[in-house]
C-alpha positions in Angstrom: 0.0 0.0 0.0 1.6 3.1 -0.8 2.0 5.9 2.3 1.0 9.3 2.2 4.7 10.4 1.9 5.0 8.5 -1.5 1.7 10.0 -3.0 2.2 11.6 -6.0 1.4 15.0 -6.1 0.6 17.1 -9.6 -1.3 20.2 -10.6 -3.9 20.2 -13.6 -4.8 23.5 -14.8 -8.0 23.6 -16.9 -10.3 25.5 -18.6 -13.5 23.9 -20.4 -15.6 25.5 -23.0 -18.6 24.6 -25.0 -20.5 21.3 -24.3 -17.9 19.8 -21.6 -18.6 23.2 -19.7 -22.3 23.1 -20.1 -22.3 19.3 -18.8 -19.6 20.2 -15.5 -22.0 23.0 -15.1 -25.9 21.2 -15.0 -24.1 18.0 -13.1 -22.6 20.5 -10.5 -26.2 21.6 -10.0 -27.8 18.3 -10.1 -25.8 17.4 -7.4 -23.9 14.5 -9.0 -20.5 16.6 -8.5 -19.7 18.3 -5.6 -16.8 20.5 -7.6 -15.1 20.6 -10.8 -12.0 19.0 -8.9 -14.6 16.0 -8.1 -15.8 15.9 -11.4 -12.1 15.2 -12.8 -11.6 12.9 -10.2 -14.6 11.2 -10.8 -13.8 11.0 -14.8 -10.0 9.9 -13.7 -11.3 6.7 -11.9 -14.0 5.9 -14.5 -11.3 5.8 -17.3 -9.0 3.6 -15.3 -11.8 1.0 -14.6 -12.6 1.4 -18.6 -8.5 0.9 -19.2 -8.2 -2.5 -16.3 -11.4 -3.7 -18.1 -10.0 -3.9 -21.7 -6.6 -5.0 -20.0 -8.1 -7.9 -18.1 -10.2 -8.5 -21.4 -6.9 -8.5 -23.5 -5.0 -10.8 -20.5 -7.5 -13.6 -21.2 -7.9 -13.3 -24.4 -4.1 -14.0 -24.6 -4.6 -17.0 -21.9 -6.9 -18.0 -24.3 -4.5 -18.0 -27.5 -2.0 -19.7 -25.3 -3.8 -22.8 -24.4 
């Protein structure tokens, strides 16, 4: 498990226009984010279970080839 010390730490500065805007700005109200920061978080851990998905897909489908 990694510590607090040996977090990684980095800085995103952002601005959204058009339809990307518009949605951060009715979800914000909806309540579904708290803040834009949430909303990035939020849109951070949904790609990464997309991206383990397609690589646990791809990591049978090889076990699969082997056999």
């Amino acid at each position: 498990m990694t510590t607090q010390m040996e977090k990684k730490r980095i800085s995103v500065n952002l601005k959204l226009t058009g339809e990307p805007a518009e949605w951060l700005t009715e979800w914000k109200k909806r309540g579904i984010i708290s803040s834009y920061t949430d909303a990035v978080l939020q849109g951070l851990r949904a790609l990464r279970d997309r991206i383990n998905e397609q690589d646990l897909k791809a990591a049978k489908l090889q076990d699969t080839e082997d056999e």
